[in-house]
Structure formats: C-alpha cells, structure tokens
Backbone as JSON Lines, residues from 0, in Angstrom:
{"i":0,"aa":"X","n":[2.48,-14.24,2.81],"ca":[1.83,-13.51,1.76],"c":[0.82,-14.39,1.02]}
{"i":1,"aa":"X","n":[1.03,-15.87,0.7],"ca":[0.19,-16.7,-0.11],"c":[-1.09,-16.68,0.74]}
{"i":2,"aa":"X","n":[-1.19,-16.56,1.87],"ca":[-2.71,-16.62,2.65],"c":[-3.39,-15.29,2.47]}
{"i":3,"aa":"X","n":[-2.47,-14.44,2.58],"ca":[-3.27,-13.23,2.26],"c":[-3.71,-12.76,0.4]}
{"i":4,"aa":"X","n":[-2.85,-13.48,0.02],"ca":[-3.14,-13.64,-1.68],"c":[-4.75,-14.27,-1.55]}
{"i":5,"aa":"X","n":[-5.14,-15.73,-1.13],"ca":[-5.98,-16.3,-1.2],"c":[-6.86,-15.64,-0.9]}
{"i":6,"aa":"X","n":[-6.98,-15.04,0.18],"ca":[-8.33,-14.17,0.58],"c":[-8.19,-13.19,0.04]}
{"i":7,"aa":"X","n":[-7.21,-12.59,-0.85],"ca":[-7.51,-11.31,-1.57],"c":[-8.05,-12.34,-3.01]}
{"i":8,"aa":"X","n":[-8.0,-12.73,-3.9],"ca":[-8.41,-13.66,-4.33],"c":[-10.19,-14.14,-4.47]}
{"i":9,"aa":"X","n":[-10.14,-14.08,-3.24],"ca":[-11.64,-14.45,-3.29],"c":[-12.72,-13.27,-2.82]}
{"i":10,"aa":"X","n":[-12.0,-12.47,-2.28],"ca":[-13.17,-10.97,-1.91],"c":[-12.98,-10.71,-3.61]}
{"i":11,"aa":"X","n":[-11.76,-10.7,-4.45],"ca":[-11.85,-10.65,-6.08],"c":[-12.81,-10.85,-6.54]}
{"i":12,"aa":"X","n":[-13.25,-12.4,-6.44],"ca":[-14.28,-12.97,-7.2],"c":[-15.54,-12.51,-6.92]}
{"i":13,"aa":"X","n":[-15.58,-12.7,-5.09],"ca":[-16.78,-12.06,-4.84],"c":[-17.26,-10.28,-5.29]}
{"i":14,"aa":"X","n":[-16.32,-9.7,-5.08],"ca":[-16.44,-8.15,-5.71],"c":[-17.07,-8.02,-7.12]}
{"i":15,"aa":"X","n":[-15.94,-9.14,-8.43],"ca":[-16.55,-9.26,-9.8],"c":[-18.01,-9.63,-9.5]}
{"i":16,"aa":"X","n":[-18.79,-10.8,-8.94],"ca":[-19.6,-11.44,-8.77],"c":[-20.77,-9.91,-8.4]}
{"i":17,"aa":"X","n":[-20.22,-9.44,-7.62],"ca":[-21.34,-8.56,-7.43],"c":[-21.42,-6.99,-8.15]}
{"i":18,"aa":"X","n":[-20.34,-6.78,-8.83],"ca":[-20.48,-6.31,-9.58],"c":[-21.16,-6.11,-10.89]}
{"i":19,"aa":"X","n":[-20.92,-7.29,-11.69],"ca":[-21.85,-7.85,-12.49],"c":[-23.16,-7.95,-12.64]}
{"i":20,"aa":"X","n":[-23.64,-8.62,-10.83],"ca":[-24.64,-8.85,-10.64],"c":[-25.18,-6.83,-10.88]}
{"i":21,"aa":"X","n":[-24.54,-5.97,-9.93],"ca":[-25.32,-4.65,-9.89],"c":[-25.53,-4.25,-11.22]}
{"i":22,"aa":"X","n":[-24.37,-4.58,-12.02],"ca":[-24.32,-3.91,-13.62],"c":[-25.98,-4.53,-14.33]}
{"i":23,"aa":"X","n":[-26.55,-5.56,-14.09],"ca":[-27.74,-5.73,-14.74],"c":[-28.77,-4.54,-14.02]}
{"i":24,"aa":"X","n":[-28.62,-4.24,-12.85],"ca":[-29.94,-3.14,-12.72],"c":[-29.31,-1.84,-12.9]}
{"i":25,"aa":"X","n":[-28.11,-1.17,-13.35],"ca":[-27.3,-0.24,-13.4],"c":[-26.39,-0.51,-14.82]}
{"i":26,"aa":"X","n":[-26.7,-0.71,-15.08],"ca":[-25.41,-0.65,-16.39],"c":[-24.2,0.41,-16.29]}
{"i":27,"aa":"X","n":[-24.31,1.33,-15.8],"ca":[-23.03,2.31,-15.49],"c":[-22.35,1.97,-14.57]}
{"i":28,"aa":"X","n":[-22.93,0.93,-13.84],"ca":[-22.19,0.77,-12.46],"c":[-21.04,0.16,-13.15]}
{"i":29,"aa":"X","n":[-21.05,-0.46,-14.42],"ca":[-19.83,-1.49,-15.15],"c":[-18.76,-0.23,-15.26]}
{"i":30,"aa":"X","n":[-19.11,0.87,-15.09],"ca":[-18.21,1.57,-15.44],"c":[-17.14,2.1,-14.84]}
{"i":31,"aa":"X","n":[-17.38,1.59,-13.11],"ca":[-17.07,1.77,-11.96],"c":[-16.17,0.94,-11.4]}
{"i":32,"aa":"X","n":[-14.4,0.83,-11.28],"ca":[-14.56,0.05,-10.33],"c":[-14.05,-0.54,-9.21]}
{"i":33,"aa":"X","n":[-13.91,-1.33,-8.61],"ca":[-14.2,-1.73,-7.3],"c":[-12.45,-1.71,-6.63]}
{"i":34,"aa":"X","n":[-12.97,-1.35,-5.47],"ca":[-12.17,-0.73,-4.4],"c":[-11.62,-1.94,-3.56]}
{"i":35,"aa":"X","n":[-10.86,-2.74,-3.95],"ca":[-10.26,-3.61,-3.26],"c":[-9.24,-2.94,-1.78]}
{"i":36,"aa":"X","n":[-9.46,-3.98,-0.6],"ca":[-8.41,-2.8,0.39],"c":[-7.59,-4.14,1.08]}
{"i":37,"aa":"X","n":[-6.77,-4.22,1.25],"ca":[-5.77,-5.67,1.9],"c":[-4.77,-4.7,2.16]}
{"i":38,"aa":"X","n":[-4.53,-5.67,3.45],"ca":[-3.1,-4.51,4.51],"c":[-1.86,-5.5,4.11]}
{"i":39,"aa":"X","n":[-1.97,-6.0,2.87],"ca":[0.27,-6.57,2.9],"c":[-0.14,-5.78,1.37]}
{"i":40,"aa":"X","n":[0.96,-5.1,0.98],"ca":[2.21,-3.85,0.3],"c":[2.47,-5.08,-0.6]}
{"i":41,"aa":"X","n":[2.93,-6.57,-0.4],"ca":[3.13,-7.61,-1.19],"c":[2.07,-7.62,-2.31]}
{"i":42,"aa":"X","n":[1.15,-8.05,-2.1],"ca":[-0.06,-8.7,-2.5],"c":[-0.29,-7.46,-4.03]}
{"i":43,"aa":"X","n":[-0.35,-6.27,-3.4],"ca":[-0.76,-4.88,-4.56],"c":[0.6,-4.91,-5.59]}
{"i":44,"aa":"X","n":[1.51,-5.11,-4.83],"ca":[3.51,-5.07,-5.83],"c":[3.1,-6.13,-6.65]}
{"i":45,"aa":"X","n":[2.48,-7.22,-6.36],"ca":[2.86,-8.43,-7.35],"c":[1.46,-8.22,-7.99]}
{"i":46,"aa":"X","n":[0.21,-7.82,-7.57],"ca":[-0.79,-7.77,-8.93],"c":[-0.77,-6.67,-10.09]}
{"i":47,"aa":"X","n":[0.19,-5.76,-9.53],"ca":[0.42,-4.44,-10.7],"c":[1.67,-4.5,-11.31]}
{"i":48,"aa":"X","n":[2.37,-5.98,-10.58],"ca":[3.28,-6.15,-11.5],"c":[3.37,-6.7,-13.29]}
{"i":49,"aa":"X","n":[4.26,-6.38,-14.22],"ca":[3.6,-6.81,-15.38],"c":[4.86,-7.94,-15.99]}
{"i":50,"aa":"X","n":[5.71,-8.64,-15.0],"ca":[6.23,-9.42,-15.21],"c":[6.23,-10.6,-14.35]}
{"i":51,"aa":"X","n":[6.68,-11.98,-14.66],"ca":[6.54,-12.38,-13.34],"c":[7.73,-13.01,-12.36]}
{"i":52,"aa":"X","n":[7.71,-13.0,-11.49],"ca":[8.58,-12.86,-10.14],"c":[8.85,-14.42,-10.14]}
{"i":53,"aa":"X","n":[10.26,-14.42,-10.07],"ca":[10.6,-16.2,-9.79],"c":[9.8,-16.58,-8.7]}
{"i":54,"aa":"X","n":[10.42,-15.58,-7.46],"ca":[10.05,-16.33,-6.13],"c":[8.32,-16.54,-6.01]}
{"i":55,"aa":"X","n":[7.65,-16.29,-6.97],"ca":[6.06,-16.33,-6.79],"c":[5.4,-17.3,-8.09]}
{"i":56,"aa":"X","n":[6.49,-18.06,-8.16],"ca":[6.43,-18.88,-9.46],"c":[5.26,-20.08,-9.03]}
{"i":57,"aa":"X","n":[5.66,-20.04,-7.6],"ca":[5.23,-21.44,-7.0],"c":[3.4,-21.46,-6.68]}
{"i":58,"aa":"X","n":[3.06,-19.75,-6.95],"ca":[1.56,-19.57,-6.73],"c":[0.97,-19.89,-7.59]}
{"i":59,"aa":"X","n":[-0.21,-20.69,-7.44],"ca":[-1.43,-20.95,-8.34],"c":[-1.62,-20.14,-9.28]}
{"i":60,"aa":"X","n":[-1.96,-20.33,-10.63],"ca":[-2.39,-19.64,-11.3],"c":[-3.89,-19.13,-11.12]}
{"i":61,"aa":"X","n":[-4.67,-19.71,-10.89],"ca":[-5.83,-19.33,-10.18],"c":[-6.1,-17.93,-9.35]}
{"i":62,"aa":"X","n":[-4.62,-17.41,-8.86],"ca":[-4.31,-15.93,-7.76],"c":[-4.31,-15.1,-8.95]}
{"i":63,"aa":"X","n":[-3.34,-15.53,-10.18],"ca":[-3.66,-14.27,-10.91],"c":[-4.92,-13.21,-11.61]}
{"i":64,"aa":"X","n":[-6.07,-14.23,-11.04],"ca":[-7.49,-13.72,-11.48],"c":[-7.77,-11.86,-10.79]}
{"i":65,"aa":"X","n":[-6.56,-12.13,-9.85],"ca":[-6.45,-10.41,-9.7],"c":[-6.03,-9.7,-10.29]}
{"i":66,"aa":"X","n":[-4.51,-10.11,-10.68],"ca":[-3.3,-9.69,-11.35],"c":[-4.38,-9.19,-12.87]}
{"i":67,"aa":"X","n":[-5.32,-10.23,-13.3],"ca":[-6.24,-10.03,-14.16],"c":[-6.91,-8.53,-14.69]}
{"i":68,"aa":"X","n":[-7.63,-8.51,-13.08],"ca":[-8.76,-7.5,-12.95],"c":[-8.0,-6.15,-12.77]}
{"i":69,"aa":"X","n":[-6.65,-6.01,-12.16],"ca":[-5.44,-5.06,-11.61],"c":[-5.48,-4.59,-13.1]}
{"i":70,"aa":"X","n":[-5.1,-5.22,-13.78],"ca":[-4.61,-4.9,-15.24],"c":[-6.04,-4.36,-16.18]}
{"i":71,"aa":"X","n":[-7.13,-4.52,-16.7],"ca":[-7.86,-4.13,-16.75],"c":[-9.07,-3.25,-16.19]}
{"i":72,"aa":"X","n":[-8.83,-2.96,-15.26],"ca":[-8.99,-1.71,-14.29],"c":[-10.07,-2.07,-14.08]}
{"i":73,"aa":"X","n":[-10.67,-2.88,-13.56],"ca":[-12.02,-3.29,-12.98],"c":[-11.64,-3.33,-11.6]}
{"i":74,"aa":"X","n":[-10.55,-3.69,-10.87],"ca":[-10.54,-3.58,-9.59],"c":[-9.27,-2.91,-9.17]}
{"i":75,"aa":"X","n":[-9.71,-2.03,-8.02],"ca":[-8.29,-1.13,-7.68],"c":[-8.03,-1.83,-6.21]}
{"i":76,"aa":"X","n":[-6.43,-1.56,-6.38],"ca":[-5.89,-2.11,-4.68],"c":[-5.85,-1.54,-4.09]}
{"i":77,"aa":"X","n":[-6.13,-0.87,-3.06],"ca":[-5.37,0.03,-2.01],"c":[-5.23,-0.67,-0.86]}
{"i":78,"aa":"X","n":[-3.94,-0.39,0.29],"ca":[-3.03,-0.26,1.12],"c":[-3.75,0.02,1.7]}
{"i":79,"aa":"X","n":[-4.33,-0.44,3.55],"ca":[-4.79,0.03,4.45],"c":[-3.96,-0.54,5.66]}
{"i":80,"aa":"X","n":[-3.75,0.38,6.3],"ca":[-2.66,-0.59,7.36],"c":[-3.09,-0.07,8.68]}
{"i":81,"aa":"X","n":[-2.69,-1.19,9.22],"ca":[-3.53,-1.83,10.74],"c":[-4.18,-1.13,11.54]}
{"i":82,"aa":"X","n":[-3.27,-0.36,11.5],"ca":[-4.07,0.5,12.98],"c":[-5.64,1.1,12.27]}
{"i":83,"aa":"X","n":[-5.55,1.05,11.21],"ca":[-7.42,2.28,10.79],"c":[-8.01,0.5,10.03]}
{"i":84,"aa":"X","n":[-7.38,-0.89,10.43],"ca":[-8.11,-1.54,9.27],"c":[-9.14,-2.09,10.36]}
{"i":85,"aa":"X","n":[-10.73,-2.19,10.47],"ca":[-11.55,-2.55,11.16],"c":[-11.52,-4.36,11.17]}
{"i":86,"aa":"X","n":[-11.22,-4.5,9.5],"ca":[-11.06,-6.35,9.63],"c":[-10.55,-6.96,10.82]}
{"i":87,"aa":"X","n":[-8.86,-6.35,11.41],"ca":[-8.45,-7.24,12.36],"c":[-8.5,-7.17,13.42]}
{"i":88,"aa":"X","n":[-9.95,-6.58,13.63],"ca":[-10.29,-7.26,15.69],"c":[-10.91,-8.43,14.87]}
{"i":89,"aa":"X","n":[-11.16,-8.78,14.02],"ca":[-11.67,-10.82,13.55],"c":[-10.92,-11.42,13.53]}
{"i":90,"aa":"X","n":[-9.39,-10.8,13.21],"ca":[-8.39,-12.27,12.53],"c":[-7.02,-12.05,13.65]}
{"i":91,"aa":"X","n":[-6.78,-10.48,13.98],"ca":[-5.64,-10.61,15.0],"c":[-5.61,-10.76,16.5]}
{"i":92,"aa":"X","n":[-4.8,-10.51,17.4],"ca":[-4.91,-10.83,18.62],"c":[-4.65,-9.07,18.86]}
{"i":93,"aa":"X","n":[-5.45,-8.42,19.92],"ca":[-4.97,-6.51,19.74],"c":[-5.09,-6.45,21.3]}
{"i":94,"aa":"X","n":[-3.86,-5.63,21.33],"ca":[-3.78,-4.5,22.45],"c":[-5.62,-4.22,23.1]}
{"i":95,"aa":"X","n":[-5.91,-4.21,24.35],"ca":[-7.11,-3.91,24.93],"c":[-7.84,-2.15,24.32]}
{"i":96,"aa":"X","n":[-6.82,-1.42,23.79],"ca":[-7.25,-0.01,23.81],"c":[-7.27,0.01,21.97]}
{"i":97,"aa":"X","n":[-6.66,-0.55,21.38],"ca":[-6.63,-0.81,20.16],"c":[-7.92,-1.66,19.83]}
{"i":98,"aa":"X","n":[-8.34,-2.39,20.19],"ca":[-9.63,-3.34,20.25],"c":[-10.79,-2.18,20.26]}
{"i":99,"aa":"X","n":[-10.65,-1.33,21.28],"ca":[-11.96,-0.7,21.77],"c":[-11.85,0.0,20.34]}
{"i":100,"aa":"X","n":[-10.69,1.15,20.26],"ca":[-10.81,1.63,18.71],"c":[-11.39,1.19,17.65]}
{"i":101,"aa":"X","n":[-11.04,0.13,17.09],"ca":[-11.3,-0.78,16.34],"c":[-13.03,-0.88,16.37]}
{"i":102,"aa":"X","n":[-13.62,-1.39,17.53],"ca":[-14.98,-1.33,17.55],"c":[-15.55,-0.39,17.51]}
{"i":103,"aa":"X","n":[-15.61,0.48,18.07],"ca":[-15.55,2.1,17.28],"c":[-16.13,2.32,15.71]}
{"i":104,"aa":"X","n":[-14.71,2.05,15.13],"ca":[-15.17,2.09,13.84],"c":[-16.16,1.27,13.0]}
{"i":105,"aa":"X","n":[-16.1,0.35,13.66],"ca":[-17.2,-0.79,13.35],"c":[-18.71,-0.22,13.73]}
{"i":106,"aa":"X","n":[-18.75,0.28,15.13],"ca":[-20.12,1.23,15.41],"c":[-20.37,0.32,16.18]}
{"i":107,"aa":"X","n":[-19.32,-0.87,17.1],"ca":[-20.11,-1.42,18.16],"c":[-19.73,-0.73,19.33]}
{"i":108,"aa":"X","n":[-20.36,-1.43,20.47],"ca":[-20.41,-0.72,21.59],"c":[-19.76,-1.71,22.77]}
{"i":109,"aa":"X","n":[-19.62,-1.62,23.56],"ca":[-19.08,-2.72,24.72],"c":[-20.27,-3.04,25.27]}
{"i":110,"aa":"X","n":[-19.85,-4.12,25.94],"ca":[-21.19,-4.94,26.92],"c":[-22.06,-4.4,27.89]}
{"i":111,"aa":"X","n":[-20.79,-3.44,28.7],"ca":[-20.57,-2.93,30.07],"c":[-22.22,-1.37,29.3]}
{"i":112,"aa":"X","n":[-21.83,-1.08,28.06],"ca":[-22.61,0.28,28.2],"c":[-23.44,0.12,27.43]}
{"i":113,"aa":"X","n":[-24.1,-1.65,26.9],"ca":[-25.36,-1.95,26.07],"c":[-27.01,-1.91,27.6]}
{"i":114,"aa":"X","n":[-26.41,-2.75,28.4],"ca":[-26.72,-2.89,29.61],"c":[-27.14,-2.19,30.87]}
C-alpha cells in the first residue's frame, strides 16, 4: 500500500499544481474538484479516514497532503479496479487478451494493423 500511497501522493500534488495553475485563467475552475482514481480500496479508507491508524503510524507525514485535500474537498478518490484501469498495461504484467483490451481503451492499435 505505501508505494501506491506515494504515487497517489504525487498525481495529488501534481493535480493541486494544475489546478491552481487553471484557476488563474478560470477562477471557477477553483470551484471544481479534482477526480483522483487509484485501484487499492486502502489508500481512499485511510485518506477519508478522520483518525489515525496505528498500523500507518510508520507513513510519512508528507502522504497526508491527501488525507489534506480528501478532507477539504478539493480532491475526490474514486476506486477503479483493474480490469477497466488503462494505467496497468504500464506497470503490470497482463493476460495477452486483457492487454489488447486495455489498448483499446487507450485508442492504440497493434503493430500487425498500423502496417
């Protein structure tokens, strides 16, 4: 879970970062906000949690910059799980027919039918 904390963590910052940034040519856009999506059920339990968890004692304080944004409603979590998440043909190892899916949604194409 702590690796997937970290990179939820930093799409965080980057999300605030560009948020901000849009809010100067939009000012309503501040009003909007951002759609965080990570596939561990962990990661969303412990940033909407409003106490804190022994066993997660040992995480950086630095992770709670979500737990932060969770709580002030600037960024929402949602749950996307594997099979519809396009991220992991980058990070997992997939089934050959699960792969093709996957690219699919992405809007790529195979080699065999660029050619």
């Amino acid at each position: 879970m702590e690796a997937e904390r970290v990179s939820a963590c930093l799409g965080a910052t980057e999300a605030a970062w560009l948020r901000k940034l849009w809010g100067i040519f939009d000012p309503t856009a501040l009003d909007i906000p951002v759609n965080l999506c990570v596939d561990n059920q962990a990661i969303i339990y412990f940033a909407n949690m409003d106490v804190a968890h022994t066993k997660a004692k040992h995480i950086d304080l630095k992770y709670y910059y979500i737990k932060a944004h969770v709580n002030d409603g600037t960024i929402i979590m949602w749950h996307v799980p594997s099979k519809i998440n396009p991220a992991d043909i980058f990070t997992k190892p997939l089934r050959a027919d699960h792969h093709l899916e996957l690219m699919q949604m992405l809007g790529l194409r195979r080699f065999e039918e660029v050619c």
